[in-house]
SEKEDO-935983 format. One record per residue: residue number from 1; x, y, z of N, C-alpha, C in turn; residue in one letter. Coordinates in nm, 3 decimals, m for minus. Layout:
BEGIN
resi; nX; nY; nZ; caX; caY; caZ; cX; cY; cZ; resn
NUM; X; Y; Z; X; Y; Z; X; Y; Z; A
...
//
This chain:
BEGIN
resi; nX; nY; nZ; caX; caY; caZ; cX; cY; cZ; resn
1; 7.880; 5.646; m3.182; 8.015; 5.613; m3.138; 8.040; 5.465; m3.155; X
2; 8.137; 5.411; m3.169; 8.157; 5.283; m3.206; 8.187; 5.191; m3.092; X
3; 8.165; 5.121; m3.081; 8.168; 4.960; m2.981; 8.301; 4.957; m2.977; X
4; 8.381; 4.947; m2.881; 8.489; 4.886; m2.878; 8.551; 4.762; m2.891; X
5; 8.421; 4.697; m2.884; 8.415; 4.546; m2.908; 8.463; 4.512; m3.048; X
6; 8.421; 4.608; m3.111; 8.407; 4.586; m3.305; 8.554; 4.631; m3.320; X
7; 8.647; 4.681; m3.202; 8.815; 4.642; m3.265; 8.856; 4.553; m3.241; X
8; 8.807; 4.440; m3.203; 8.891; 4.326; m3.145; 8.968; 4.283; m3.315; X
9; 9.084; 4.197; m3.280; 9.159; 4.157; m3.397; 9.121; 4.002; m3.409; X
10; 9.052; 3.974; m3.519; 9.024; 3.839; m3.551; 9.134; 3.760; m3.614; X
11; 9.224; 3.870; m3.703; 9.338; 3.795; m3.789; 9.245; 3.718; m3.911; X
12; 9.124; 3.787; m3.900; 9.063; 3.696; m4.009; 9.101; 3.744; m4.178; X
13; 9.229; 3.889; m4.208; 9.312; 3.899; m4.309; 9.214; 3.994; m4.399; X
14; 9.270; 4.039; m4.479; 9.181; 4.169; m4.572; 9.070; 4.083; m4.627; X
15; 9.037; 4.014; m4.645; 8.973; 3.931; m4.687; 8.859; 3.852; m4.604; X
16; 8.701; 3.894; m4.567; 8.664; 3.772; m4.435; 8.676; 3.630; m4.566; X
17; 8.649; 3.540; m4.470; 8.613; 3.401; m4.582; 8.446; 3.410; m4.524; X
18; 8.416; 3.336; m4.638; 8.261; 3.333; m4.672; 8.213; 3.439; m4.644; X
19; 8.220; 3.537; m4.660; 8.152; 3.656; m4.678; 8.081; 3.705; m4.744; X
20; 7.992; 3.725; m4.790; 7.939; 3.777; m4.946; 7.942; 3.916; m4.964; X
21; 7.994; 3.990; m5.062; 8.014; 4.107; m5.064; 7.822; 4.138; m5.130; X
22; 7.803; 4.286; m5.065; 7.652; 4.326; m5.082; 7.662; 4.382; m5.288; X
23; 7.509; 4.326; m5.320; 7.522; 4.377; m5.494; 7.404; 4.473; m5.498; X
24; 7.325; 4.455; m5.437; 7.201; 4.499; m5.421; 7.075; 4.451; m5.484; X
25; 7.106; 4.305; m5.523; 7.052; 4.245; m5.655; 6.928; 4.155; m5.568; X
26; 6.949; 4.175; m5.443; 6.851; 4.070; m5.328; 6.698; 4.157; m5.322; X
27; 6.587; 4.103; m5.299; 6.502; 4.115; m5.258; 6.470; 4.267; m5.158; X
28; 6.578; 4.242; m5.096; 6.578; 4.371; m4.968; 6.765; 4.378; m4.980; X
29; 6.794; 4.505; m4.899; 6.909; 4.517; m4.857; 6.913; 4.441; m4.718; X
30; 6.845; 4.413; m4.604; 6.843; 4.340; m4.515; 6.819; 4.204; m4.541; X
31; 6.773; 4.172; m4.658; 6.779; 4.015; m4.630; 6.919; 3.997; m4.720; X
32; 7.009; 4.087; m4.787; 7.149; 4.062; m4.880; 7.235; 4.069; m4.735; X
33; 7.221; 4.113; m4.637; 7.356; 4.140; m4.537; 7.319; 4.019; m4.440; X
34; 7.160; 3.976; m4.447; 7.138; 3.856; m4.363; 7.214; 3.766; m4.443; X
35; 7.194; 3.709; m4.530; 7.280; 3.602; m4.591; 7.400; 3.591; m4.591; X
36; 7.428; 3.714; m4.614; 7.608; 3.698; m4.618; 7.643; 3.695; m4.468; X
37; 7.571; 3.787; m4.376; 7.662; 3.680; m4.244; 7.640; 3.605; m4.222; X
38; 7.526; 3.542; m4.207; 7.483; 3.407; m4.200; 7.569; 3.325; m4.260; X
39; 7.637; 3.321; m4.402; 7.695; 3.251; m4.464; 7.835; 3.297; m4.437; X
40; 7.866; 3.386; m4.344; 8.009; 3.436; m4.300; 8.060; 3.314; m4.205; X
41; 7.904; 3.315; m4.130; 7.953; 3.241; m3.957; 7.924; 3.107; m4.026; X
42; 7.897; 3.024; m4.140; 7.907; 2.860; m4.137; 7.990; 2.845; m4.196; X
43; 8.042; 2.932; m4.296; 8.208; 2.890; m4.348; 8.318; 2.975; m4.270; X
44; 8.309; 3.048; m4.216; 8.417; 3.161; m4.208; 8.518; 3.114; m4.102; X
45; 8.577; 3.133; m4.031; 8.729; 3.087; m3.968; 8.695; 3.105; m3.819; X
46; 8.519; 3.229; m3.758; 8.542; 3.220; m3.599; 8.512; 3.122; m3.569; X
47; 8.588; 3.077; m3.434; 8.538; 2.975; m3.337; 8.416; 3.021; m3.247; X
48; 8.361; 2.919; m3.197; 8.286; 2.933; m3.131; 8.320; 3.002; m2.981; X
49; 8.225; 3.133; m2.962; 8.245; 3.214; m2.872; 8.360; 3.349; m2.903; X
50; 8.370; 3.363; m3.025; 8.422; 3.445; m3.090; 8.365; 3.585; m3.099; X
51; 8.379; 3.691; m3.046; 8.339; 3.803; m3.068; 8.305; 3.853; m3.274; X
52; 8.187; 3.886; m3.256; 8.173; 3.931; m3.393; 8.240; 4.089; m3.433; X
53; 8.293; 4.056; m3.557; 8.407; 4.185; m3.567; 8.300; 4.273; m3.601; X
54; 8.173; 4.341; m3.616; 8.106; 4.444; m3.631; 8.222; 4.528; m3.723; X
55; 8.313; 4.593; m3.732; 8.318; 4.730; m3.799; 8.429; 4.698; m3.927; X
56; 8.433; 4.555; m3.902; 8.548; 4.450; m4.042; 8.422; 4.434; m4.109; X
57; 8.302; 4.388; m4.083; 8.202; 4.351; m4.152; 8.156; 4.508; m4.230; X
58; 8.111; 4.553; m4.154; 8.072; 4.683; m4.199; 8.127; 4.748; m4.377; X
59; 8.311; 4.753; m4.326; 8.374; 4.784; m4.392; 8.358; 4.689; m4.537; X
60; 8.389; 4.571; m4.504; 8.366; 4.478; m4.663; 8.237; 4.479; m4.714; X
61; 8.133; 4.495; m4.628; 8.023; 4.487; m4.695; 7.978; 4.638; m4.776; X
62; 8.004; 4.757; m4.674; 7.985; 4.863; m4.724; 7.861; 4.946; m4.717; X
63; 7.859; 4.881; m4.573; 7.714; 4.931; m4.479; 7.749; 4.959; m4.398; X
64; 7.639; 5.035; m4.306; 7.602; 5.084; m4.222; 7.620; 4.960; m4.112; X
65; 7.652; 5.020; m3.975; 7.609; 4.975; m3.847; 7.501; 4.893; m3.827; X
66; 7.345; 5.012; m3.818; 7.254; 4.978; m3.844; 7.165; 4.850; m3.867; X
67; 7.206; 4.849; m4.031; 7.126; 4.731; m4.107; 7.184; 4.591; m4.031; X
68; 7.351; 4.624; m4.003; 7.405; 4.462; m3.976; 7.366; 4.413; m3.845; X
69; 7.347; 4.489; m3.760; 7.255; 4.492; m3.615; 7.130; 4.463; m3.635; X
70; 7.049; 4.491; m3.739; 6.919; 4.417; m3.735; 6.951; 4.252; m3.787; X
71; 7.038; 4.254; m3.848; 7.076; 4.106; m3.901; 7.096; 4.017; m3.770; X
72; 7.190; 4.073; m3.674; 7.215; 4.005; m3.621; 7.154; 3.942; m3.459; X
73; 7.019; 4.060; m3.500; 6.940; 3.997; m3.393; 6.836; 3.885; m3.490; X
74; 6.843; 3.881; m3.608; 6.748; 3.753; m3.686; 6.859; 3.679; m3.626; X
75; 6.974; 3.664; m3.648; 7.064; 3.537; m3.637; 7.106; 3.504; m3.453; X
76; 7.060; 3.598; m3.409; 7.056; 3.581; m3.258; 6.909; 3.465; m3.220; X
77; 6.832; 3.564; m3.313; 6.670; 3.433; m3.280; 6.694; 3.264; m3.337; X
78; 6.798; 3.277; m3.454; 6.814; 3.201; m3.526; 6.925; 3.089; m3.446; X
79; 6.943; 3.138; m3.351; 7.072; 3.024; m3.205; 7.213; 3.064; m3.290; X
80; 7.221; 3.134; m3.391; 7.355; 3.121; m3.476; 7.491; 3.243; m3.394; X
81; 7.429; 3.338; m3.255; 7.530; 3.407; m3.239; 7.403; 3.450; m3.058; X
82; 7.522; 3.512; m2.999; 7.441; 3.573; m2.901; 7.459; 3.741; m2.919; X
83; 7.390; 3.781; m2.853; 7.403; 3.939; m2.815; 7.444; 3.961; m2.710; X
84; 7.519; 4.085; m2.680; 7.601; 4.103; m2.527; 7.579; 4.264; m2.515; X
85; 7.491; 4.293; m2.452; 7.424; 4.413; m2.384; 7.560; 4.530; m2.369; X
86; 7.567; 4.597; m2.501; 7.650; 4.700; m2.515; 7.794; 4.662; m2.515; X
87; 7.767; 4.532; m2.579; 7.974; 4.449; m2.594; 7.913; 4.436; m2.779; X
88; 7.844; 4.440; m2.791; 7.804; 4.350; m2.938; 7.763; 4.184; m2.944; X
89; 7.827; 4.151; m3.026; 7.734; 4.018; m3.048; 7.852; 3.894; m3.041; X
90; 7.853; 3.772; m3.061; 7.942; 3.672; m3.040; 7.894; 3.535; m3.087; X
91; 7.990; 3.478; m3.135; 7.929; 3.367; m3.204; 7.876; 3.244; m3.087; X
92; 7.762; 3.207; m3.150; 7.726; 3.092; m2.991; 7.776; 2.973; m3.001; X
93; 7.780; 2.941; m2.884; 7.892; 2.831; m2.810; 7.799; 2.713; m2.780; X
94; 7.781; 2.589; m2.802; 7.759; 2.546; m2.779; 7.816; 2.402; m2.755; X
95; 7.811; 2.314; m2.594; 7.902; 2.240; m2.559; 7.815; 2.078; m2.592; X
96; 7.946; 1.995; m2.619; 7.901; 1.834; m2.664; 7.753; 1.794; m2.628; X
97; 7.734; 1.814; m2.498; 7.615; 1.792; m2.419; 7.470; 1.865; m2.542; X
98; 7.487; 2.001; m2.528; 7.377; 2.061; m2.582; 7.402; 1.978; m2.768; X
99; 7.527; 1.957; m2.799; 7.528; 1.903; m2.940; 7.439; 1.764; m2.944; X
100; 7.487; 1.702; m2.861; 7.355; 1.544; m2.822; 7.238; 1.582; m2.795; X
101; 7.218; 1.658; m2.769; 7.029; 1.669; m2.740; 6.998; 1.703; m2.871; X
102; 7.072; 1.806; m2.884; 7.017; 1.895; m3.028; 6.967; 1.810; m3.177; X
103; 7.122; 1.653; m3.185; 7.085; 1.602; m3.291; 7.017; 1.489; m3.275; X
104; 6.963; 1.422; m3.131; 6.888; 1.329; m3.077; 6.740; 1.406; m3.122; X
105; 6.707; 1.502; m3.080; 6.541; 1.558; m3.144; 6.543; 1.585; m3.262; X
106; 6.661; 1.636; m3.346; 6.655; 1.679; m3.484; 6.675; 1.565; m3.575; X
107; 6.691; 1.433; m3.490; 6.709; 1.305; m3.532; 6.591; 1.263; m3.554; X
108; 6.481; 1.303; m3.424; 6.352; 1.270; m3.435; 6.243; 1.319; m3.536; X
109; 6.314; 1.447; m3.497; 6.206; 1.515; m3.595; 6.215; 1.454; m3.774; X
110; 6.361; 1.440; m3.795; 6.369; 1.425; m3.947; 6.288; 1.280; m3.985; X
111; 6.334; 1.168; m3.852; 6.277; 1.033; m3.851; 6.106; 1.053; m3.839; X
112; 6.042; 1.125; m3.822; 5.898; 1.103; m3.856; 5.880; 1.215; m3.975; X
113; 5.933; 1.299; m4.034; 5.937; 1.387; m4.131; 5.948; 1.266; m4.260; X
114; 6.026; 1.145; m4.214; 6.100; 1.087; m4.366; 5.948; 0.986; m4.351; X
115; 5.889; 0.947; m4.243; 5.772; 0.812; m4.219; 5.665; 0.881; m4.279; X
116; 5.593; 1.039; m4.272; 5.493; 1.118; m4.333; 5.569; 1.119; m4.423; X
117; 5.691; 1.232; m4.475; 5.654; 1.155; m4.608; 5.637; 1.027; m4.724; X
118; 5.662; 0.873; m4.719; 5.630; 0.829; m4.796; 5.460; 0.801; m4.787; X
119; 5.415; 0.912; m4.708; 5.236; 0.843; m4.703; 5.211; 0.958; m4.799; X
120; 5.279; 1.090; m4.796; 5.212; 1.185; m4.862; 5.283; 1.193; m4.977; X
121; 5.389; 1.221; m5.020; 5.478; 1.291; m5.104; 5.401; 1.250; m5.254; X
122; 5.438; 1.316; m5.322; 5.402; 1.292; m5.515; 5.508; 1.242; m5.544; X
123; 5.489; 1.210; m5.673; 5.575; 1.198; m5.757; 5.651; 1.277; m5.814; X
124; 5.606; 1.416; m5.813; 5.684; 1.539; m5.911; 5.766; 1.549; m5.757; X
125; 5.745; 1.534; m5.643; 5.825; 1.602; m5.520; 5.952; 1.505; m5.583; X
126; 5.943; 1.375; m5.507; 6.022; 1.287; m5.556; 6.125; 1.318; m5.628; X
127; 6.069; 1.355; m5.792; 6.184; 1.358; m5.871; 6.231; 1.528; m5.869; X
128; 6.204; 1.642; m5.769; 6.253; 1.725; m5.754; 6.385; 1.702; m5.657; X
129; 6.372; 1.562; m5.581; 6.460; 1.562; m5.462; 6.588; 1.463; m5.540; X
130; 6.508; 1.380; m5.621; 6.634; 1.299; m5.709; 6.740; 1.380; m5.764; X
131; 6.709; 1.509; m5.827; 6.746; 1.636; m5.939; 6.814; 1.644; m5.834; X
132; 6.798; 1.701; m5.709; 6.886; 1.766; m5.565; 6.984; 1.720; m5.566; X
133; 6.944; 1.528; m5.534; 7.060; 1.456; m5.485; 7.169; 1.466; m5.597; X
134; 7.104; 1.442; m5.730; 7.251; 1.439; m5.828; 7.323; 1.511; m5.828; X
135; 7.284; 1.677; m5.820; 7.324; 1.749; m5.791; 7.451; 1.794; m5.722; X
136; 7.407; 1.747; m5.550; 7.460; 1.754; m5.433; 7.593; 1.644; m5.457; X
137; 7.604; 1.524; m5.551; 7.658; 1.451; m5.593; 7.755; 1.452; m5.672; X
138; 7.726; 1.563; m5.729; 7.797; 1.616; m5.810; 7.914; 1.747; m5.767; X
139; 7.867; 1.814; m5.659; 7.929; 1.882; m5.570; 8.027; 1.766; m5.500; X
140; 7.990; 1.665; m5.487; 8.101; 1.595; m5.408; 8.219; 1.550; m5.421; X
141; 8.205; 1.504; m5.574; 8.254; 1.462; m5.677; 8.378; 1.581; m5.681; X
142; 8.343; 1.710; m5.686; 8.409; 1.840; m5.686; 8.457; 1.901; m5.584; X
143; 8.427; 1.812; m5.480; 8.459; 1.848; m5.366; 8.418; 2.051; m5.326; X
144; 8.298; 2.047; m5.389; 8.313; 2.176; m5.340; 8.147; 2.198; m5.214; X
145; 8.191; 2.225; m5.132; 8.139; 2.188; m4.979; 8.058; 2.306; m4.954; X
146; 8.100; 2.398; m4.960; 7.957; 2.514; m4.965; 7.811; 2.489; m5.053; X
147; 7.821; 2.426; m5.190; 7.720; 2.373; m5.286; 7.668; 2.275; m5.213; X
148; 7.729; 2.178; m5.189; 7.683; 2.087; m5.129; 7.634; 2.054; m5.022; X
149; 7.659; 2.167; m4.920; 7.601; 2.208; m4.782; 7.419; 2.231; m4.823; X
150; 7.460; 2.344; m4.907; 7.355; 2.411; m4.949; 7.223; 2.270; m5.016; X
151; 7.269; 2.231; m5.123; 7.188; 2.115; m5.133; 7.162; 2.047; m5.072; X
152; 7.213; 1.982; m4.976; 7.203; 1.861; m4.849; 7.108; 1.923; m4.779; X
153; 7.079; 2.086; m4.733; 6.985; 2.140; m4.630; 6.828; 2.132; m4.741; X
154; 6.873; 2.146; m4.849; 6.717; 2.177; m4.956; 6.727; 2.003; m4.924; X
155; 6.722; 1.917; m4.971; 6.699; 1.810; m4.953; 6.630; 1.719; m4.819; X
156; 6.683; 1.757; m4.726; 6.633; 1.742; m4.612; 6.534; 1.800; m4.565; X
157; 6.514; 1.953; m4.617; 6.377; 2.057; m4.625; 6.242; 1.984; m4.656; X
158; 6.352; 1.974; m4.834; 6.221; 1.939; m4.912; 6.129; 1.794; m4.849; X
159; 6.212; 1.706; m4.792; 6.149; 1.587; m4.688; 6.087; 1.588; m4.553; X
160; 6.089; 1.682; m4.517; 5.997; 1.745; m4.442; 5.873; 1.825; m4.497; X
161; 5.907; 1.895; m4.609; 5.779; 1.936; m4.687; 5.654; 1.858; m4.705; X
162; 5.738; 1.800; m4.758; 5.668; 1.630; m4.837; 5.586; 1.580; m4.680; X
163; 5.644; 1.616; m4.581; 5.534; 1.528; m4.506; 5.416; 1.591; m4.460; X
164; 5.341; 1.703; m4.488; 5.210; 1.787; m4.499; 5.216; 1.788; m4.340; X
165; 5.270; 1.840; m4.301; 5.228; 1.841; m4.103; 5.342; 1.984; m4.032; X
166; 5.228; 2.083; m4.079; 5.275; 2.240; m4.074; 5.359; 2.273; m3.900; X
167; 5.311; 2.184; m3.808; 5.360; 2.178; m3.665; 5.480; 2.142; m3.708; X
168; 5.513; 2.014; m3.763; 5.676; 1.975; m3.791; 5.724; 2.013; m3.863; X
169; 5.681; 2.102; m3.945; 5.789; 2.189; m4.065; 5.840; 2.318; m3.969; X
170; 5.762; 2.382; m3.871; 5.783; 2.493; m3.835; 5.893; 2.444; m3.699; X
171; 5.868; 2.340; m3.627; 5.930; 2.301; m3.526; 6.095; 2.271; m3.626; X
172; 6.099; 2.158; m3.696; 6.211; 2.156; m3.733; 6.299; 2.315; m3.790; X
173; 6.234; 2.389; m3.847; 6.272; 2.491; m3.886; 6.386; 2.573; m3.773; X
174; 6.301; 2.570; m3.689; 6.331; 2.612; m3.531; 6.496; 2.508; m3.529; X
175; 6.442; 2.405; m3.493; 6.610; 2.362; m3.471; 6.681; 2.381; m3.572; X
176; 6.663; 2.337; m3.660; 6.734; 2.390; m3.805; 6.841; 2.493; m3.798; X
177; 6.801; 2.565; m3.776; 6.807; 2.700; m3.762; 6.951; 2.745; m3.643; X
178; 6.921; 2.674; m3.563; 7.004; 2.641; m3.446; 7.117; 2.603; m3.452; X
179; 7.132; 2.427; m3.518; 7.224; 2.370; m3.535; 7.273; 2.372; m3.687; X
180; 7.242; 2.483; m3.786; 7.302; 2.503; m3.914; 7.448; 2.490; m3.898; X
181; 7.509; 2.574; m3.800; 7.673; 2.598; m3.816; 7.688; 2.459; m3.749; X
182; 7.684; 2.392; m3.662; 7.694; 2.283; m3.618; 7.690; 2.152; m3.760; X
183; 7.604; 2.143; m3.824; 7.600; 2.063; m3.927; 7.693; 2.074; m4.042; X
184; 7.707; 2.247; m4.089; 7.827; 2.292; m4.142; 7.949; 2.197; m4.124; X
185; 7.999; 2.220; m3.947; 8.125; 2.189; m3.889; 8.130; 2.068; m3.953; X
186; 8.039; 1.957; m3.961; 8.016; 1.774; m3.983; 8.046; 1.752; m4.093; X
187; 8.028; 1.859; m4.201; 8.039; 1.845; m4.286; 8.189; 1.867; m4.354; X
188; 8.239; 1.984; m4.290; 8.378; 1.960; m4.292; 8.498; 1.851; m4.219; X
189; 8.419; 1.799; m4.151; 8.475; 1.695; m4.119; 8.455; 1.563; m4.186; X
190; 8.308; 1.551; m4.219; 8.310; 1.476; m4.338; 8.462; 1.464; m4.467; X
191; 8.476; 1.573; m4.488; 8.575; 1.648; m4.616; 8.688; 1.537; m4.564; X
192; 8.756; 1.460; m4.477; 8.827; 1.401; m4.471; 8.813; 1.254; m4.464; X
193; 8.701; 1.247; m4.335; 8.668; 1.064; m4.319; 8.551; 1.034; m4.372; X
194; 8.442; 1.141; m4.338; 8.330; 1.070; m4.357; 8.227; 1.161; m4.485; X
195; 8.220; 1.178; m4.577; 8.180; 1.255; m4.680; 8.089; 1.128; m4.724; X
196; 8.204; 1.028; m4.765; 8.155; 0.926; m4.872; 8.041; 0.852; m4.800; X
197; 8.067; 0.819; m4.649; 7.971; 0.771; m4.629; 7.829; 0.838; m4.599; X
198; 7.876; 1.005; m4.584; 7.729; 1.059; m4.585; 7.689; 1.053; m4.699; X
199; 7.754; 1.061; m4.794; 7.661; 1.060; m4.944; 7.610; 0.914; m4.981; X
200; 7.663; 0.765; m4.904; 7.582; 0.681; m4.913; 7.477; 0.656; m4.841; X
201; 7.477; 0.717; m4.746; 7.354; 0.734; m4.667; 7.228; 0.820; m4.760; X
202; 7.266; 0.915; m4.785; 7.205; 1.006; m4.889; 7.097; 0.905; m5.024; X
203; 7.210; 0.821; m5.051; 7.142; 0.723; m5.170; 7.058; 0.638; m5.101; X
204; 7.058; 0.596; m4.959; 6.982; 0.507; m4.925; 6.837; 0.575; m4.886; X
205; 6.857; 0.730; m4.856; 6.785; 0.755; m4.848; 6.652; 0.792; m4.959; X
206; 6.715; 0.853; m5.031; 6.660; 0.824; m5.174; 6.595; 0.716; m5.189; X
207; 6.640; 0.593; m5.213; 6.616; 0.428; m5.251; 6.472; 0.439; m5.197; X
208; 6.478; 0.461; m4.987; 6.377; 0.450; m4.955; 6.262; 0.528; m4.977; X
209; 6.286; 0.637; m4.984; 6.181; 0.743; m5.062; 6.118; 0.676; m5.171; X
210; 6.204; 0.663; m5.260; 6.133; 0.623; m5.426; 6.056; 0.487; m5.409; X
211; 6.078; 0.394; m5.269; 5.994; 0.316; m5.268; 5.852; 0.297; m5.126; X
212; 5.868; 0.412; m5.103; 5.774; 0.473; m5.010; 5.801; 0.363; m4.901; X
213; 5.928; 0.357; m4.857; 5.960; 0.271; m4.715; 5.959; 0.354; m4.638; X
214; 5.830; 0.422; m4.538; 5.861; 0.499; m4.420; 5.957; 0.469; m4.333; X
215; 5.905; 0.331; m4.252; 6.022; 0.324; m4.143; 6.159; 0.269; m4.178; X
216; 6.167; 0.223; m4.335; 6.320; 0.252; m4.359; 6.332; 0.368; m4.317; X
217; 6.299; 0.445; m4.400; 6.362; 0.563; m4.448; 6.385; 0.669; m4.306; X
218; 6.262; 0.697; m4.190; 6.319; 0.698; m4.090; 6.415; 0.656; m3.984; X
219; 6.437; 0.520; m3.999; 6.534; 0.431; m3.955; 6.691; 0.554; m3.998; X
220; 6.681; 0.521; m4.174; 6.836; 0.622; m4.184; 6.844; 0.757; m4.158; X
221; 6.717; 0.800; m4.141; 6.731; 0.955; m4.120; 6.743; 0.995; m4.002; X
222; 6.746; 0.935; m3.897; 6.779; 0.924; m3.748; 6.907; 0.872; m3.744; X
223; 6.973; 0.776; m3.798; 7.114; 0.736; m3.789; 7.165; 0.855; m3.880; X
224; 7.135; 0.895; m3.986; 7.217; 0.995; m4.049; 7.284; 1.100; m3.949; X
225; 7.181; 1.164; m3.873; 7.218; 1.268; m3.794; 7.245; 1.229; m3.685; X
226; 7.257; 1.124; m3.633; 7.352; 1.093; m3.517; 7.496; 1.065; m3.569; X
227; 7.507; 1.051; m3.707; 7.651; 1.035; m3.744; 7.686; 1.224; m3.740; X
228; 7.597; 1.258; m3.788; 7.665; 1.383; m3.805; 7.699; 1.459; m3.693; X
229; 7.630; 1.401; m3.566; 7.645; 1.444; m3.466; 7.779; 1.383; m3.413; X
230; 7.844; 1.316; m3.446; 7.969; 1.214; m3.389; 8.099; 1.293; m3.486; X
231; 8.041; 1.347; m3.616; 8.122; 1.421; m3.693; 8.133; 1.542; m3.700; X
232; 8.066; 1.653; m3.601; 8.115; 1.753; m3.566; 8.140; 1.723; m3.443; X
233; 8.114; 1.671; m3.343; 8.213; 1.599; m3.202; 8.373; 1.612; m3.251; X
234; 8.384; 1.510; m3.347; 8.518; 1.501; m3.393; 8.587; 1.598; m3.453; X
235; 8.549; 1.685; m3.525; 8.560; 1.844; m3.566; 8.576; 1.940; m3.472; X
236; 8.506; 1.951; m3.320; 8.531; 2.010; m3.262; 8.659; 2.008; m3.172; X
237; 8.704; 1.869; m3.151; 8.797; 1.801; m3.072; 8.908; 1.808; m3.135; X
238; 8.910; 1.773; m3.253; 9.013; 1.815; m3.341; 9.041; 1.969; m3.369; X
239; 8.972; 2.075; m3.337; 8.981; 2.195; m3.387; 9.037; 2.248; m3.264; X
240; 9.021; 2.177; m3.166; 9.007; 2.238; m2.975; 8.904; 2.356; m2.942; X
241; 8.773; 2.324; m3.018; 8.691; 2.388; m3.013; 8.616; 2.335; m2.862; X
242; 8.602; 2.169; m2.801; 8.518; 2.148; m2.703; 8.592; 2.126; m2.618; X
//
């Protein structure tokens, strides 16, 4: 029998945004319906604390109940939505307060992620992350903000990789994970004031990499994400999301 929850009216139009329609071309059918909501809820139009439309999803994707319910308890572990004990699921809310803690440790974590790596990283890492940045640079240039989301998170990954310390790859992962839609939001807010200056931050970060300046390079990677933290603040305030 169906949730009654899954009629609520989003007005989100025949169409969700960011949605990915299923091809079957993925690995699994559960990890093709994980992505696409996942990639529903960092571009798509709910606000935070938004009931998830369950049976709109269903319909565009062209699945089952089922499969999208196992998705959405990965993305429940993942901080990206909650579950509501026979209501369905809802996008998670999280207020200014929890946004400052969140990018104060994820500040930390990236700031000793960027200091290990210039002790460890290669050279082939290096110029895999240069390839990124042009990349991501090139998205900017194009203004097209989903690519460039996407690159900006491999980039920041891959600098944590680079620093060989399996406790802080898995810990950051963890927040990561958390504050994805949150970083999303920064980034669309970037799209108006602050883009250019995240992408000069971006080059500085680079600079310091290629010259194995740890505590530069931690220095900007801790200010990076406190800007970004000031730029979904402003995204939210502006949206009347907080």
């Amino acid at each position: 029998m169906d949730n009654p929850a899954d009629s609520t009216n989003h007005e989100v139009g025949p169409r969700i945004a960011g949605l990915r329609p299923i091809s079957g071309e993925a690995v699994s059918l559960h990890e093709e319906i994980l992505a696409s909501v996942r990639n529903y809820l960092l571009e798509g139009s709910l606000p935070d604390g938004a009931r998830i439309p369950e049976r709109l999803l269903c319909e565009q994707m062209g699945v089952s109940r089922t499969p999208l319910r196992e998705a959405l308890k990965v993305l429940a572990a993942e901080g990206l939505v909650d579950l509501l004990p026979n209501r369905g699921a809802r996008v998670r809310s999280y207020d200014d307060s929890d946004i400052k803690e969140l990018f104060q440790v994820m500040g930390g974590l990236e700031a000793l992620a960027g200091r290990l790596a210039c002790e460890e990283i290669t050279e082939d890492e290096v110029k895999e992350i240069e390839r990124l940045h042009y990349k991501m640079y090139s998205c900017y240039m194009r203004r097209d903000l989903p690519a460039y989301f996407d690159l900006n998170q491999k980039i920041h990954n891959a600098i944590v990789a680079a620093a060989r310390n399996a406790l802080l790859t898995a810990t950051h992962a963890n927040f990561a994970s958390r504050i994805q839609r949150i970083r999303y939001s920064a980034n669309r807010e970037s799209r108006r004031e602050r883009w250019g200056e995240a992408m000069r931050e971006h080059e500085r970060m680079l600079d310091a990499l290629q010259r194995r300046a740890g505590s530069e390079l931690a220095g900007i990677m801790f200010e990076h994400l406190q800007n970004k933290r000031a730029a979904a603040i402003s995204f939210r305030e502006e949206s009347g999301e907080s």
